[in-house]
C-alpha positions in Angstrom: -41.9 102.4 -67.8 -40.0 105.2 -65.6 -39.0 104.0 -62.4 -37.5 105.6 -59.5 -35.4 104.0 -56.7 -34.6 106.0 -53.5 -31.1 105.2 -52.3 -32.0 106.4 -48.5 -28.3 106.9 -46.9 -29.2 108.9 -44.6 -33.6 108.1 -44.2 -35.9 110.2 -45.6 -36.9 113.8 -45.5 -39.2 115.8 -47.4 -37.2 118.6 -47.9 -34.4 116.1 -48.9 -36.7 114.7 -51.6 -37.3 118.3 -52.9 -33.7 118.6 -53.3 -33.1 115.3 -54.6 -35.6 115.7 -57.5 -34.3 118.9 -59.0 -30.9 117.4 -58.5 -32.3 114.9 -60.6 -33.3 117.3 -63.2 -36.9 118.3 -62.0 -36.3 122.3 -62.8 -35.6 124.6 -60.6 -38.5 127.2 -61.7 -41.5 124.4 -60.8 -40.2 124.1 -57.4 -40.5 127.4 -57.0 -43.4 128.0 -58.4 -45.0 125.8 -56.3 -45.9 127.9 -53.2 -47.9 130.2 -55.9 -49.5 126.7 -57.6 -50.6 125.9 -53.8 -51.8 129.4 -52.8 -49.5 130.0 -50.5 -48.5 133.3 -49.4 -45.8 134.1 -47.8 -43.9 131.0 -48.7 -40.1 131.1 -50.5 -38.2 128.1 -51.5 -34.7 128.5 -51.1 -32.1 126.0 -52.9 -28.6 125.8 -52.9 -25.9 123.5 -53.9 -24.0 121.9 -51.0 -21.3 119.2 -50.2 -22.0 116.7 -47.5 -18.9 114.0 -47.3 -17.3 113.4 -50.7 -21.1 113.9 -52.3 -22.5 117.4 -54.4 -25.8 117.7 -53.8 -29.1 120.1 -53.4 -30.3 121.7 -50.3 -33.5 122.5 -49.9 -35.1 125.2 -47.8 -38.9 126.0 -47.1 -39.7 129.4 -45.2 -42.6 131.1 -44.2 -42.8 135.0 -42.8 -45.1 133.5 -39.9 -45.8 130.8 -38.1 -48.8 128.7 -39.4 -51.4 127.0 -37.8 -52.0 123.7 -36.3 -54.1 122.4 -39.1 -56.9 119.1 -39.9 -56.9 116.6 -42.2 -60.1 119.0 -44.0 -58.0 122.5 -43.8 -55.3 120.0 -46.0 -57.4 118.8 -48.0 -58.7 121.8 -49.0 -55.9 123.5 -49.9 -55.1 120.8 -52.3 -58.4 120.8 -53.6 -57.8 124.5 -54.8 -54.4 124.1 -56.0 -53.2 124.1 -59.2 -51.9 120.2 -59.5 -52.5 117.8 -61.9 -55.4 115.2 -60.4 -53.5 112.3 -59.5 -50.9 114.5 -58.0 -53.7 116.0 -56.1 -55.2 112.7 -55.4 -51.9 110.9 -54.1 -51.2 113.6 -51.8 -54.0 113.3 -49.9 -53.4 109.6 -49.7 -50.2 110.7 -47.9 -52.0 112.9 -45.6 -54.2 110.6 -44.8 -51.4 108.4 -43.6 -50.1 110.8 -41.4 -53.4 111.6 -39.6 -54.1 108.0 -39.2 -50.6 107.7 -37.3 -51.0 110.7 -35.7 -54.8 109.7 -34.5 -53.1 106.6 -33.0 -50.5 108.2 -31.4 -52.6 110.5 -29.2 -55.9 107.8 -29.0 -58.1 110.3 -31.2 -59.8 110.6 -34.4 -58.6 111.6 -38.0 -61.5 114.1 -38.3 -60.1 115.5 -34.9 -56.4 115.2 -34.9 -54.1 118.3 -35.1 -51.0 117.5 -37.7 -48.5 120.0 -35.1 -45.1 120.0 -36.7 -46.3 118.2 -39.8 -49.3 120.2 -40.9 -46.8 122.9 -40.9 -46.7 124.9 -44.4 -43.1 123.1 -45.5 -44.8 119.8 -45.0 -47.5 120.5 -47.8 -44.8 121.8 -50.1 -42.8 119.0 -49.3 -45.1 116.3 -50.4 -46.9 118.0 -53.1 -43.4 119.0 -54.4 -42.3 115.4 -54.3 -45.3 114.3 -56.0 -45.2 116.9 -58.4 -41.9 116.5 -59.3 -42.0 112.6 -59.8 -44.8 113.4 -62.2 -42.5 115.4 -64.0 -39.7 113.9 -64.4 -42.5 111.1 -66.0 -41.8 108.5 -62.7 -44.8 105.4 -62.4 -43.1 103.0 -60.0 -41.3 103.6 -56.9 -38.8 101.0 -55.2 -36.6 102.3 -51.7 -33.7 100.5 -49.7 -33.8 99.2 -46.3 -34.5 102.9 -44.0 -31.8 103.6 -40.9 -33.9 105.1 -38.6 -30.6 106.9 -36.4 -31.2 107.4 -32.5 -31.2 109.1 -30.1 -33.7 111.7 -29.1 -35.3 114.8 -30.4 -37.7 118.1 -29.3 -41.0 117.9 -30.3 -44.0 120.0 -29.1 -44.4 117.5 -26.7 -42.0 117.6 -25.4 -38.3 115.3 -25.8 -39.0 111.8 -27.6 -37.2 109.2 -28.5 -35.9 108.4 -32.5 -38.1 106.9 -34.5 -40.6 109.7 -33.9 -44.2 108.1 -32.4 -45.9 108.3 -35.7 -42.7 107.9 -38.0 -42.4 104.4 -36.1 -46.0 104.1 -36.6 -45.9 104.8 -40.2 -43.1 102.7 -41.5 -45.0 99.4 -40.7 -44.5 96.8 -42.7 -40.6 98.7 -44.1 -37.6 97.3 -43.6 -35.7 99.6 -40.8 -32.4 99.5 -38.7 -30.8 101.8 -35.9 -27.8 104.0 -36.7 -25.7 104.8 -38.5 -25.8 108.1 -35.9 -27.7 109.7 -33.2 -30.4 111.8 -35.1 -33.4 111.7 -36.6 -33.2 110.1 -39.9 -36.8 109.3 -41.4 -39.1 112.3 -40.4 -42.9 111.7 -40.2 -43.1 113.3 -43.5 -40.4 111.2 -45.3 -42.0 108.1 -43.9 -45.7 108.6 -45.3 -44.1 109.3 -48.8 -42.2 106.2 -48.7 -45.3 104.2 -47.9 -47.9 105.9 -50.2 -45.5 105.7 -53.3 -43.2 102.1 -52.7 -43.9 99.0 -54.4 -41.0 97.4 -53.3 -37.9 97.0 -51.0 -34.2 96.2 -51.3 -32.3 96.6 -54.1 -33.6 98.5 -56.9 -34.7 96.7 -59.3 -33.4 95.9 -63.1 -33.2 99.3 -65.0 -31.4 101.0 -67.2 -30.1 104.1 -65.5 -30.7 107.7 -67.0 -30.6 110.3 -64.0 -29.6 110.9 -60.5 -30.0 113.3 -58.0 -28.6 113.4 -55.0 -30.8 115.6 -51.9 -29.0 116.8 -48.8 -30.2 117.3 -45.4 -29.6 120.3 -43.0 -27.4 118.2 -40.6 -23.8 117.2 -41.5 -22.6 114.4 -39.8 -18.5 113.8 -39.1 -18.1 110.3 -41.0 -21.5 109.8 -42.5 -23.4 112.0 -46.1 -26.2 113.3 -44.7 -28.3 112.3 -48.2 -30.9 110.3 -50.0 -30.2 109.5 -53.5 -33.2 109.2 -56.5 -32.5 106.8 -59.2 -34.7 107.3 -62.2 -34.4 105.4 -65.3 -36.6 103.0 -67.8 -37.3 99.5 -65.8 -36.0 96.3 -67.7 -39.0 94.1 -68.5 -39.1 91.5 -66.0 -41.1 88.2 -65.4 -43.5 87.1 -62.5 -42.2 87.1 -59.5 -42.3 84.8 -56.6 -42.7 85.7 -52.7 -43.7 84.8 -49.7 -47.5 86.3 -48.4 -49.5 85.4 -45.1 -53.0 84.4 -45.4 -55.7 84.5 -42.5 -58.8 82.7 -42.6 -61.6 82.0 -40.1 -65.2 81.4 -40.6 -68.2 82.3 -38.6 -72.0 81.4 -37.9 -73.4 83.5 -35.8 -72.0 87.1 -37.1 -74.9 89.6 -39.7 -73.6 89.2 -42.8 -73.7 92.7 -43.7 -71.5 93.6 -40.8 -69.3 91.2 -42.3 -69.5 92.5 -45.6 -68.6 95.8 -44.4 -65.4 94.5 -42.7 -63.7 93.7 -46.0 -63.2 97.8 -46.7 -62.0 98.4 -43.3 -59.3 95.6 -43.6 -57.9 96.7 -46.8 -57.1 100.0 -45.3 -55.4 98.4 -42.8 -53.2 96.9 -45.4 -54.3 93.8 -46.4 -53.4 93.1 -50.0 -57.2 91.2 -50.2 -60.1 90.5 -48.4 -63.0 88.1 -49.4 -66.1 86.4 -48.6 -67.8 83.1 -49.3 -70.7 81.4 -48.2 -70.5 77.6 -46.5 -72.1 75.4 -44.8 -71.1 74.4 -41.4 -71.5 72.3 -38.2 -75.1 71.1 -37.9 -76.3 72.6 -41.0 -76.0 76.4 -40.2 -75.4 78.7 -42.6 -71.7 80.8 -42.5 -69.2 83.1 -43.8 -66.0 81.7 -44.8 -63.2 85.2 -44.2 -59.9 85.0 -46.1 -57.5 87.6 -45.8 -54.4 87.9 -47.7 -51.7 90.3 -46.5 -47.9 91.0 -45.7 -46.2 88.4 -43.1 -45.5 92.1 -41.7 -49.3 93.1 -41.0 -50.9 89.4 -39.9 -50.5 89.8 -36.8 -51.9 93.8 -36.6 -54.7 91.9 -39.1 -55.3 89.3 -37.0 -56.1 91.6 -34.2 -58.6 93.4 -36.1 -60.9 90.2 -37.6 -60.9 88.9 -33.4 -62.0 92.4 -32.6 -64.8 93.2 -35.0 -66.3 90.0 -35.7 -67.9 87.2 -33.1 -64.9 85.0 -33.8 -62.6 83.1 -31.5 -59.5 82.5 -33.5 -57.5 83.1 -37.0 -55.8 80.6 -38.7 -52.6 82.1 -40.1 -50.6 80.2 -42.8 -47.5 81.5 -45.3 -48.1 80.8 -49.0 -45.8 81.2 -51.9 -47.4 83.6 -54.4 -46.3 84.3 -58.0 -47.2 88.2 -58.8 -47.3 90.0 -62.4 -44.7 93.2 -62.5 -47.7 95.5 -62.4 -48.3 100.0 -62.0 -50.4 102.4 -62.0 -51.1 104.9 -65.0 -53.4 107.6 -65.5 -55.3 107.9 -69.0 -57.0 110.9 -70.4 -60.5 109.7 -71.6 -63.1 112.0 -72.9 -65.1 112.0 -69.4 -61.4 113.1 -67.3 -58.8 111.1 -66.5 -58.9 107.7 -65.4 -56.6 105.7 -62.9 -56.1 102.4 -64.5 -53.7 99.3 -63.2 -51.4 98.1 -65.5 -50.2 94.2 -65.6 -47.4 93.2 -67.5 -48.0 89.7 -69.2 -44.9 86.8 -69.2 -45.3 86.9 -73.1 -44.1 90.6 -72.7 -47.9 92.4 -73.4 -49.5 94.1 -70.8 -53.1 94.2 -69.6 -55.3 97.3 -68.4 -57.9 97.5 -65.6 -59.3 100.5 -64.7 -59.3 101.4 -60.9 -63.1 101.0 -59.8 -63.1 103.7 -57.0 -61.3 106.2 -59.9 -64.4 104.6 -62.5 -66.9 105.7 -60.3 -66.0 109.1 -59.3 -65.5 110.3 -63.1 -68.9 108.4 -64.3 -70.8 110.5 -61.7 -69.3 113.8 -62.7 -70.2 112.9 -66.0 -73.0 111.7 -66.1 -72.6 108.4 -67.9 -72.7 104.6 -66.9 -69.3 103.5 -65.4 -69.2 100.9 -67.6 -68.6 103.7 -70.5 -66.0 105.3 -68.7 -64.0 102.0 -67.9 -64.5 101.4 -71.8 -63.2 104.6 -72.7 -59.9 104.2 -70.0 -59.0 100.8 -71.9 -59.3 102.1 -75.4 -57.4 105.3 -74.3 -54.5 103.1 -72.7 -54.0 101.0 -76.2 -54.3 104.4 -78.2 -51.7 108.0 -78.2 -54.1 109.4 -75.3 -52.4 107.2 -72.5 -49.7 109.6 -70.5 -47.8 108.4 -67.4 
């Protein structure tokens, strides 16, 4: 299994990720290629090799003869829809888009349907993150660890004027990440770098046991006196590894006076707030009445943000909150080619060193219906493609 490990020296960019990537051996001639892949005129990639401290690395430019347009989450997702990208490319970037537009919405107290992207719906920031995810893909990538993120300080310009460093959304976005100040007054994790992180990373820290094949080392625009301006991509085969132990939060509270359905329709709205589960189970309580026992199971990170939102949409009046140790199976996702399309399936790997497939129900469903067939036919065909020659990372 190819992993990838993002040595963040200097934060996160996306342009520094571009760079990183074909340092890494992601060709040259698919990056730029791309602008024509995302129909994209007027669009040139320019790369160059660079020195920033005692490091060689890649520098990335994106340029556009004019300025483009504040643009909507739908104006995005359309050009993705229309581009020429493999579908879980396709389908990840628009999970990362949708990460910035939810930050953004919460910045300025709006909507993701009306929210304008401003410096991030820009034309580099499409390339940037259908690049990144086009070039993981290539370079044959399925998990994603990062190191701890130094946000810098300072200040910068923005069209709304000067802001302090960690950017509203980028601040916003890295939730749940582990972050410090410094190591010098700049902007060090754009808003772009920051949903990548969070759509792709599994895990953070150290990267994890692998045996190491390639690096690429990415440079950013800005040299600094005594620190590389750079984020560094691992990418080699992960060592099989056991379960592993942490530490999770889990909320629980149960109610009797609440509709069940808007109860039921809670769970969905939780786990895109980042809970890692949600469920609900019938009990019996005080005086015979009939209620809904909530359990939520999340990051020690997000309880609190969690916690918030079960008070807030349910009749409620408190959360119990508790830390449990959990043991996890190494798991990742893979995408199979079935007869019906491909498939998103989640990968477990067993402690007697087997692995075990389940295909992603929300992936299921969309290919049964454009098919035409039961979903129980396509999540058959997924398995049976994963144990067989058709399963590709």
């Amino acid at each position: 299994m190819r992993h990838a490990h993002f040595d963040c020296v200097s934060g996160i960019a996306g342009d520094m990720t571009l760079a990183a990537l074909v340092s890494a051996g992601w060709p040259e001639e698919e990056l730029q290629r791309l602008p024509a892949r995302l129909q994209l005129e007027g669009v040139e990639i320019e790369v160059t090799r660079v020195r920033r401290g005692p490091f060689a690395a890649v520098h990335v430019n994106v340029r556009a003869d004019e300025k483009q347009p504040h643009r909507h989450l739908h104006h995005i997702v359309a050009i993705l829809d229309r581009a020429d990208l493999p579908v879980a490319v396709r389908d990840r970037a628009k999970a990362v888009f949708t990460k910035l537009a939810e930050a953004e919405a919460e910045v300025h107290g709006s909507t993701v349907q009306k929210v304008h992207f401003h410096e991030v719906g820009a034309v580099d920031a499409i390339v940037d993150i259908a690049g990144s995810l086009l070039g993981l893909d290539a370079l044959g990538v399925v998990t994603v660890s990062a190191s701890e993120l130094p946000l810098g300080g300072g200040s910068v310009d923005s069209q709304h004027g000067r802001i302090p460093v960690p950017a509203p959304a980028t601040a916003l976005l890295l939730r749940g990440a582990p972050v410090r100040g410094g190591p010098v007054q700049a902007e060090l994790v754009t808003p772009t770098g920051a949903a990548l992180l969070m759509t792709l990373v599994e895990t953070w820290g150290d990267s994890p046991a692998m045996r190491l094949e390639q690096v690429g080392t990415g440079a950013g625009t800005k040299e600094f006196p005594d620190h590389p301006n750079i984020v560094r991509i691992l990418v080699g085969e992960r060592v099989a590894a056991g379960p592993v132990e942490r530490t999770v939060t889990v909320l629980e509270t149960a109610v009797d006076d609440e509709n069940p359905q808007f109860m039921g329709a809670l769970l969905p709205r939780l786990l895109s707030l980042g809970a890692l589960d949600a469920m609900l189970a019938p009990v019996t309580m005080k005086k015979g009445r009939s209620g809904l026992w909530l359990v939520v199971i999340c990051e020690t990170a997000d309880a609190r943000r969690l916690a918030e939102a079960v008070l807030a949409e349910t009749s409620t009046l408190g959360v119990r909150m508790r830390e449990e140790r959990r043991i996890e199976l190494p798991r990742y996702t893979l995408e199979v080619q079935t007869e019906f399309g491909p498939v998103q399936v989640k990968v477990a790997r067993l402690p007697t060193g087997g692995e075990r497939a389940m295909p992603e129900y929300e992936s299921v469903i969309e290919v049964a219906a454009r098919a035409s067939v039961a979903p129980r036919v396509v999540a058959a065909a997924a398995v049976q493609s994963f144990k067989g020659p058709a399963a590709v990372s």
